[in-house]
C-alpha positions as CSV (number, residue, x, y, z in Angstrom):
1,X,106.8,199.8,220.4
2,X,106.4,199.3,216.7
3,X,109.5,196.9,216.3
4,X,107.9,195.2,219.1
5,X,104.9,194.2,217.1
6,X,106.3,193.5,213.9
7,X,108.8,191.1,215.5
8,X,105.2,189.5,217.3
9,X,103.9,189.3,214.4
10,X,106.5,187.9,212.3
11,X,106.4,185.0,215.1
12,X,102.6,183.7,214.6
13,X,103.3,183.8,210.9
14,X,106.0,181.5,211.0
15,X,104.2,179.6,213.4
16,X,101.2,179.5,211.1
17,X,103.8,178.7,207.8
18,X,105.6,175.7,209.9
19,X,102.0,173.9,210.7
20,X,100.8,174.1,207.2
21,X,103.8,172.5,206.1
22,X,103.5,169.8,208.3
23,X,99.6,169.5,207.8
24,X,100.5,167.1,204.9
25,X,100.1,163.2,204.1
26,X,102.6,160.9,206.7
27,X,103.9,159.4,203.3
28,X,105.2,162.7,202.0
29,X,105.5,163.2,198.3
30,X,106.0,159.9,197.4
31,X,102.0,159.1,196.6
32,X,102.2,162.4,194.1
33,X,101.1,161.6,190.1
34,X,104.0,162.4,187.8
35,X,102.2,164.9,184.3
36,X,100.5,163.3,181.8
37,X,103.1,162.6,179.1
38,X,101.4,162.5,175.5
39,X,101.5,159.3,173.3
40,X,104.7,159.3,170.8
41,X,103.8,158.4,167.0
42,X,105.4,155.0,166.2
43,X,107.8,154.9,163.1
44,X,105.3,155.3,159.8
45,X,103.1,157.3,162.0
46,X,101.8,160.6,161.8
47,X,104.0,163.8,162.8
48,X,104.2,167.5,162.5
49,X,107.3,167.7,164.4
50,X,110.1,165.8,165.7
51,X,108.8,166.5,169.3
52,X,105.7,164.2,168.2
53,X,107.4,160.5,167.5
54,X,108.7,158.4,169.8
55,X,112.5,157.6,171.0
56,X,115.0,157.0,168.2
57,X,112.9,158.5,165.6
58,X,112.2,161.6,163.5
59,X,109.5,164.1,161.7
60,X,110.4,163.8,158.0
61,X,107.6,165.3,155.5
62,X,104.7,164.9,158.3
63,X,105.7,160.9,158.7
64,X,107.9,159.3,162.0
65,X,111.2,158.0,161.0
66,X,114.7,156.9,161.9
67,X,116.3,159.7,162.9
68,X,119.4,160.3,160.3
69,X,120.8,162.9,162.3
70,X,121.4,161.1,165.7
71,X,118.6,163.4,167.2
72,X,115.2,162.0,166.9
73,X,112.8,161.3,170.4
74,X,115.8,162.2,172.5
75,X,113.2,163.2,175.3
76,X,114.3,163.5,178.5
77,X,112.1,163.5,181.8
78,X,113.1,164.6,185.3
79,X,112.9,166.8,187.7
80,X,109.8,167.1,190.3
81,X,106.9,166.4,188.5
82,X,107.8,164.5,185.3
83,X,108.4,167.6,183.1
84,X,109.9,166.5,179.7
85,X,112.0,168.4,177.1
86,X,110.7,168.8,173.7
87,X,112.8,166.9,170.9
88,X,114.1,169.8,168.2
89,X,114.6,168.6,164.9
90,X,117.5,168.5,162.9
91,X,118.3,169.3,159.4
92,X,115.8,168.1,156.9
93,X,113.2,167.3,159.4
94,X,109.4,168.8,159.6
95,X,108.8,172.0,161.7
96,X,105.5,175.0,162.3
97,X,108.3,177.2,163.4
98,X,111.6,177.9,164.1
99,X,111.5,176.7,167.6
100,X,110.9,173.0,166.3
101,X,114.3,173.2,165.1
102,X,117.6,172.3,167.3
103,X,119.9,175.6,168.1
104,X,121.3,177.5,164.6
105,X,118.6,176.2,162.5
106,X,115.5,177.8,161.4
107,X,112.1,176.5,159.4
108,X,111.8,177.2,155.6
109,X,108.7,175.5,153.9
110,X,108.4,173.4,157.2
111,X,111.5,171.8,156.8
112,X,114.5,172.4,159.1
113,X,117.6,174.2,157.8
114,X,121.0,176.0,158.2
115,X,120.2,179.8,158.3
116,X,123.5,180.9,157.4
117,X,123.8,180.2,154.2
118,X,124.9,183.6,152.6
119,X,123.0,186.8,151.8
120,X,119.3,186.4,152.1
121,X,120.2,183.5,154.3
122,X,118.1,179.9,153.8
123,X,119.4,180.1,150.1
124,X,120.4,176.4,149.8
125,X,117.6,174.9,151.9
126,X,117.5,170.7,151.8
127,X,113.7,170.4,150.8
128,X,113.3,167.2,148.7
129,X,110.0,168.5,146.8
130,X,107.3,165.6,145.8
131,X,105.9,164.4,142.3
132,X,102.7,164.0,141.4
133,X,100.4,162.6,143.2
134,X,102.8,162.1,146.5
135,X,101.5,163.7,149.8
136,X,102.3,167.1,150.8
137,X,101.3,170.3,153.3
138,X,101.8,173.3,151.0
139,X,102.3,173.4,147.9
140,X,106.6,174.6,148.4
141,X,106.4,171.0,149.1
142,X,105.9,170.0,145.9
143,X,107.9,170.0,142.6
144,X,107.0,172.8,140.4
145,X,104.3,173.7,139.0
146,X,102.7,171.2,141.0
147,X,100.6,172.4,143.5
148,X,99.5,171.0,147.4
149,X,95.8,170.4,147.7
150,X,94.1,170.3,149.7
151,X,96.9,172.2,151.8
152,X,97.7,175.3,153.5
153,X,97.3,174.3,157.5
154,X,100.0,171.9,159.5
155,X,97.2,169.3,160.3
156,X,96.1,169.2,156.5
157,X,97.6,166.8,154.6
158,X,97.1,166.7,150.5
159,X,98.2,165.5,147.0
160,X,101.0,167.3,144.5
161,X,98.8,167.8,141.8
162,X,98.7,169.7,138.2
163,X,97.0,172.9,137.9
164,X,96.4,171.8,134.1
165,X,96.6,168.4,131.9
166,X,96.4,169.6,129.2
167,X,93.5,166.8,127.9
168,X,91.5,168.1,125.3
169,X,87.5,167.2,126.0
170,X,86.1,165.2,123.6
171,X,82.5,166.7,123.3
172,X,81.6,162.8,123.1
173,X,79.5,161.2,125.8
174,X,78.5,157.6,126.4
175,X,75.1,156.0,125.9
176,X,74.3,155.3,122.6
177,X,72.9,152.1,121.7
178,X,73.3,152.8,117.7
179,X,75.2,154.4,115.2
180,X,73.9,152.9,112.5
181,X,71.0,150.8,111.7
182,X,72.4,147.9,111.3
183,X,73.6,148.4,115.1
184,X,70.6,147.2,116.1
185,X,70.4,144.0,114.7
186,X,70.5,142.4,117.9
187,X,68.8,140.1,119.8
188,X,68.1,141.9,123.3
189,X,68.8,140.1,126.6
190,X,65.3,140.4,128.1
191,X,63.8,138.6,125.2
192,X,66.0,135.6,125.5
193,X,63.8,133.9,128.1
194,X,60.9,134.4,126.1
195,X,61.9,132.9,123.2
196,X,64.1,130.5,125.0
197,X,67.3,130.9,123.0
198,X,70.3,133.6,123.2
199,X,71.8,133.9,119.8
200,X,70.5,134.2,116.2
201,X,72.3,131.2,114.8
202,X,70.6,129.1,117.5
203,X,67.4,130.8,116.7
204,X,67.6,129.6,113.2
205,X,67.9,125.8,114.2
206,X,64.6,126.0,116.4
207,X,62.7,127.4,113.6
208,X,64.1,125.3,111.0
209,X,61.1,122.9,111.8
210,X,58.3,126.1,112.7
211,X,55.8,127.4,110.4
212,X,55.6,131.2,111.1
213,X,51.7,131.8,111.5
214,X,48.9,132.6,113.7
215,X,48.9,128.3,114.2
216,X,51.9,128.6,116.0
217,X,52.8,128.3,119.5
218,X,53.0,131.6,121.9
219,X,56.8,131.4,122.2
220,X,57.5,130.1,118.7
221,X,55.1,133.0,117.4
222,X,57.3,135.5,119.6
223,X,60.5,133.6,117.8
224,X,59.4,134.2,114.2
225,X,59.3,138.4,115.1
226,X,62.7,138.5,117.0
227,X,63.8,136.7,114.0
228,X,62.0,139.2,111.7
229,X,63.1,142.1,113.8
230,X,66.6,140.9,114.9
231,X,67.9,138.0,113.2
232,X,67.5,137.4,109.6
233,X,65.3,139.9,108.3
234,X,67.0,142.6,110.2
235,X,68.8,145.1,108.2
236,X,68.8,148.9,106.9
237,X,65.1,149.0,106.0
238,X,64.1,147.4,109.5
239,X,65.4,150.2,111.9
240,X,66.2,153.8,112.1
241,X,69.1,155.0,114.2
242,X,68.3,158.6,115.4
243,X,70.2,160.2,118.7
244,X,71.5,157.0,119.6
245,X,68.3,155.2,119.7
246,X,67.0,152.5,117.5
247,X,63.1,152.7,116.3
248,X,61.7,149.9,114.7
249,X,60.9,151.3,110.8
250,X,59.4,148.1,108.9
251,X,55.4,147.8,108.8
252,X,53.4,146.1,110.6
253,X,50.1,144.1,110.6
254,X,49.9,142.7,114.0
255,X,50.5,143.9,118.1
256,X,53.2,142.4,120.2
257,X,55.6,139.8,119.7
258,X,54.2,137.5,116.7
259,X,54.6,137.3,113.0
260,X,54.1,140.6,111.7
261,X,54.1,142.4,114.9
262,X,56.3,145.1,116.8
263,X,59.1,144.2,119.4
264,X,59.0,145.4,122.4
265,X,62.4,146.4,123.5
266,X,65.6,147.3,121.4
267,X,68.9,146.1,121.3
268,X,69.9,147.3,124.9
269,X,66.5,147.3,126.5
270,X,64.8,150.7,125.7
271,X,61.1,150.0,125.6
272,X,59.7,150.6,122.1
273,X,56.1,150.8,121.1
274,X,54.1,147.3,120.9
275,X,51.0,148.7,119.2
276,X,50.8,148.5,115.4
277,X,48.4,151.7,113.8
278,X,46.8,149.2,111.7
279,X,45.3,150.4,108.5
280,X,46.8,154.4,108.9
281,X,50.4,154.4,109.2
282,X,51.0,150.8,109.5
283,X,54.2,151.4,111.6
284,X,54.5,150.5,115.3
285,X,53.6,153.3,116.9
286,X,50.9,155.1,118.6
287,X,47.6,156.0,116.0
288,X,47.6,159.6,114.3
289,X,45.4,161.5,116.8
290,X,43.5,164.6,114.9
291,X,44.9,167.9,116.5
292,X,42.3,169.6,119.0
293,X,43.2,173.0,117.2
294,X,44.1,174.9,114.7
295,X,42.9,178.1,115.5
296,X,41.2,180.5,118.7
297,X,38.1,179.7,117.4
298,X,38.3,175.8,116.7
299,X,39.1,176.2,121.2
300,X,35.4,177.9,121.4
301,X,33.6,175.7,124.0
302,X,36.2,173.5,124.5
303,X,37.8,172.1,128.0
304,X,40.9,174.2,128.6
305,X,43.8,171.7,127.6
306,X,45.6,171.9,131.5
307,X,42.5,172.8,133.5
308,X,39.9,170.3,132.5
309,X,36.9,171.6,135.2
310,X,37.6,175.1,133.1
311,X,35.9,175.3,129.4
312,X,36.9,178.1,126.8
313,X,34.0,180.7,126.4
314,X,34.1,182.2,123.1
315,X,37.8,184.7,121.9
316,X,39.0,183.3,125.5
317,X,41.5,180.8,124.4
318,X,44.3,180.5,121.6
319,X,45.4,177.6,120.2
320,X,49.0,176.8,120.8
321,X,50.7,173.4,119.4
322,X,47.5,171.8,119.5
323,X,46.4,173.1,122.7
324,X,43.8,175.4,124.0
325,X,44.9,177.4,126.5
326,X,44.1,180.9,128.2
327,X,46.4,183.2,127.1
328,X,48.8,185.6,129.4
329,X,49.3,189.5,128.8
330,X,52.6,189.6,130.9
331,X,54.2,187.3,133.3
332,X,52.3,188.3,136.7
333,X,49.9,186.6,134.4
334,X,52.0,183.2,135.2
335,X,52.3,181.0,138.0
336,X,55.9,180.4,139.9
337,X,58.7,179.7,138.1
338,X,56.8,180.6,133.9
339,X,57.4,184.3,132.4
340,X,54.6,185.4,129.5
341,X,56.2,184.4,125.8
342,X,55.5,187.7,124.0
343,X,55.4,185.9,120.9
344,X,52.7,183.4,121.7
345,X,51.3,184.9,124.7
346,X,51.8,181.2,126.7
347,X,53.6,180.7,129.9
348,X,56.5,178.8,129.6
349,X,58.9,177.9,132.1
350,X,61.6,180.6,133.2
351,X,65.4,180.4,132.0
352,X,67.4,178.9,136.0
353,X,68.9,182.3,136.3
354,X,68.8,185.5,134.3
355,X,72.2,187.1,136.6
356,X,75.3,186.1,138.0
357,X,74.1,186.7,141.5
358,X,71.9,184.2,140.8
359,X,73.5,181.6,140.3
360,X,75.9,182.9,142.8
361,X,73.1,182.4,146.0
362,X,72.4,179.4,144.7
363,X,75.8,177.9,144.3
364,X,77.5,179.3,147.4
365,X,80.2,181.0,144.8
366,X,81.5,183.5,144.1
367,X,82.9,182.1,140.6
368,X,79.3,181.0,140.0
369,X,78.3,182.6,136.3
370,X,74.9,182.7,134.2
371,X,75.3,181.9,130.6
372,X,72.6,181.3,128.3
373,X,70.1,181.2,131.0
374,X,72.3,178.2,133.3
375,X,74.6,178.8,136.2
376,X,77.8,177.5,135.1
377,X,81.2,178.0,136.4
378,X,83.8,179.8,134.4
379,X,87.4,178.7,134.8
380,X,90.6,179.6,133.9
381,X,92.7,176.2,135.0
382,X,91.9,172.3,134.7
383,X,92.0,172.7,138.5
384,X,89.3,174.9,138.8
385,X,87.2,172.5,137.8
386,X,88.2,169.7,139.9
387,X,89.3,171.9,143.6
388,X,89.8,168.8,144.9
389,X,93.0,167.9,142.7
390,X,93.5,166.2,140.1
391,X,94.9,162.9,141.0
392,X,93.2,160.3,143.5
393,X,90.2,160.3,141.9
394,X,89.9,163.9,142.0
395,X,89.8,164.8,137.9
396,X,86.2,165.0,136.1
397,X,86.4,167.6,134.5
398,X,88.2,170.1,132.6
399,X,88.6,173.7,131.7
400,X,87.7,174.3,127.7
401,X,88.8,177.0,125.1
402,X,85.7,179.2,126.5
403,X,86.9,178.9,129.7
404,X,83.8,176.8,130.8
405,X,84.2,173.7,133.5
406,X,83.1,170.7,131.3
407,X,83.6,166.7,131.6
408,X,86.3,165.4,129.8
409,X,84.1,162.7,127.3
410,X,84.5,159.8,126.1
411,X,87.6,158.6,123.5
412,X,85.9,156.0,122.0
413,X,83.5,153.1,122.5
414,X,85.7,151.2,124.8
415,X,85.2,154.1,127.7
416,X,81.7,153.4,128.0
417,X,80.5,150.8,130.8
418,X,77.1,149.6,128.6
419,X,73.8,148.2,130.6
420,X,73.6,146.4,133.6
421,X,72.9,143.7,131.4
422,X,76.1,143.7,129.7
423,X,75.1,145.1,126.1
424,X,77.9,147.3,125.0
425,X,76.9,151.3,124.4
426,X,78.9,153.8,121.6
427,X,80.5,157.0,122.6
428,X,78.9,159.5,120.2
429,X,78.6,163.0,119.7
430,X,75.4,164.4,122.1
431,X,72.5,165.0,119.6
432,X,71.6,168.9,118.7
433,X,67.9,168.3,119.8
434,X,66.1,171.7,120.7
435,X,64.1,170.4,124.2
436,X,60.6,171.9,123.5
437,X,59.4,174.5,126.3
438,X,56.2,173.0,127.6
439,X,53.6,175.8,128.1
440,X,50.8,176.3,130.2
441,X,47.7,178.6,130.6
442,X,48.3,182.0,132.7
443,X,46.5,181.4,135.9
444,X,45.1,185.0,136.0
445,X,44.4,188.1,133.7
């Protein structure tokens, strides 16, 4: 009885199996899409395999290429379905692993290569390793010491760069518009529509025939000063050179740009004083204002010097650089961002960090250091200063004998790219100017 209904129902199954098999389209499989087959890279193209250029052509050091070995894009496709083989590489080509490779070879520093090549095997492996600045994956890539970067992932392709130079920085820096004071003895390019003329020589000729007084003309009064100032009275007792900047140091008797008066701009265009402190200092500059203070007491009664709706009551405020202010007995004392001087009892600003964690939140890094009150960050190689290599406009800076990132400088005077204008700046030596704290009254006591 069983074997009678397993052999009935082995019959409707079949039955059932023979009329989905004939539940299909009248055209039979001739209307079915082959697989997708991915695009080839051309020769010059892009690769990270052999498998990834097209017919005739092979994965060498991440770029498509004529197959040397007879191998390259021999990708076959048949079968149901349009299935296709993967295309192994041969010796010398680019591979992730060793089953990129064609049979007996293996992958060493992504390139394909004999294994048996005595003890240790992949001994005498046919890399050709880059120079500088050619492209690369990892840094086995590249001739040593060079190293690959960016690198370290098959899609990532970098530089072979140094890990040091070897350049020494400088400690110079463009920007300078003097050296000496005889540097700025020049006429300056925004003055040369004013006075209508561009060089000294031609200046000379147009006031040949001018008498330099108050009769004058506007522009030929202006000529007689740039004359004065620039031209032929210009020399070592006309200007001072201090930082790089050029001051205008011969007395005055007049404002603005007539006989006697102060220029308005220097050599390159920095904007100089145009008042003359007539009958004080006689130079061109601001008058002598009497300090507010010399002492608590002189502040009795006073406006406070940064709050003006607030006025001193007697012993309240102390006298600091001129300034009345309230004093502080400790830093809560301070707004935001200003710690209590002990010395002075002022509030002036705080140093940018005062620990390495610090400046390590603020920096994202790990490397990120606080030295003299500034996150800075130490090194130990040129390239940890520039992590994004140092050739292809990577370099910027370097690492120095106290193993601080700084920017290689300025040579000399022919490194520097002067003023929109044109005017040419000097590569000098930063100025050792201590930048004055500016302090302020303590909000609360």
């Amino acid at each position: 009885m069983r074997g009678s209904t397993f052999i009935a129902f082995f019959g409707i199954a079949a039955v059932i199996s023979g009329a989905l098999v004939g539940c299909g389209d009248d055209d039979g499989d001739d209307d079915l899409e082959p697989a997708n087959v991915p695009t080839k890279s051309n020769e010059g193209e892009s690769c990270v395999t052999t498998n990834d250029c097209a017919t005739g052509l092979a994965c060498y050091s991440n770029v498509c290429l004529p197959g040397a070995n007879g191998t390259g894009g021999s990708t076959s496709t048949g079968g149901t379905g349009g299935t296709s083989n993967p295309t192994l590489g041969g010796v010398g080509e680019s591979c992730t692993r060793r089953a990129d490779c064609s049979p007996g070879l293996g992958c060493y520093s992504q390139r394909c290569a004999e294994t048996d090549t005595g003890e240790g095997g992949g001994g005498n492996i046919p890399v050709t390793q880059g120079s500088r600045g050619e492209t690369c994956v990892l840094s086995s890539d590249c001739t040593s010491p060079l190293v690959c970067l960016p690198g370290g992932s098959d899609d990532n392709v970098g530089v072979c760069s140094d890990v040091d130079t070897g350049i020494v920085p400088t400690g110079k820096v463009c920007g300078a518009e003097c050296t000496q004071p005889e540097d700025c003895c020049q006429i300056p390019v925004e003055l040369q529509a004013t006075i209508g003329v561009k060089t000294c020589t031609e200046l000379a000729d147009v006031l040949s025939t001018v008498t330099c007084n108050s009769s004058a003309t506007e522009q030929d009064q202006a000529r007689c000063l740039v004359d004065d100032a620039f031209c032929a009275g210009c020399g070592a007792d006309t200007w001072d050179c201090t930082a790089g900047r050029c001051s205008y140091a011969a007395t005055c008797t007049a404002d603005g740009l007539r006989p006697g008066g102060c220029p308005t701009v220097s050599r390159s265009g920095f904007d100089l004083n145009p008042s003359c402190d007539i009958g004080e200092s006689d130079l061109c500059q601001p008058p002598a204002v009497d300090p507010l203070c010399t002492t608590p007491a002189d502040c009795d009664g006073l406006p406070v010097s940064d709050d003006e709706d607030d006025t001193c009551n007697a012993g309240e405020c102390i006298c600091f650089q001129s300034q009345c202010l309230r004093p502080c007995n400790s830093s809560l004392d301070c707004r935001v961002g200003f710690v209590c001087d002990a010395g002075d009892d002022v509030c002036i600003p705080e140093d940018a960090c005062t620990s390495d964690l610090t400046c390590q939140q603020a920096d994202r890094d790990i490397r990120s250091a606080c030295v003299d009150g500034i996150c800075t960050m130490p090194c130990e190689t040129d390239l940890d200063c520039s992590p994004s290599g140092l050739t292809n406009g990577g370099l910027n800076e370097v690492c120095n004998a106290e193993n601080m990132c700084v920017p290689i400088g300025c040579a000399g005077d022919s490194d520097c790219p002067g003023t929109p204008e044109g005017v040419k700046l000097f590569c000098t030596t930063p100025a050792d100017a201590a930048a004055a704290r500016g302090a302020q009254s303590a909000i609360t006591d």
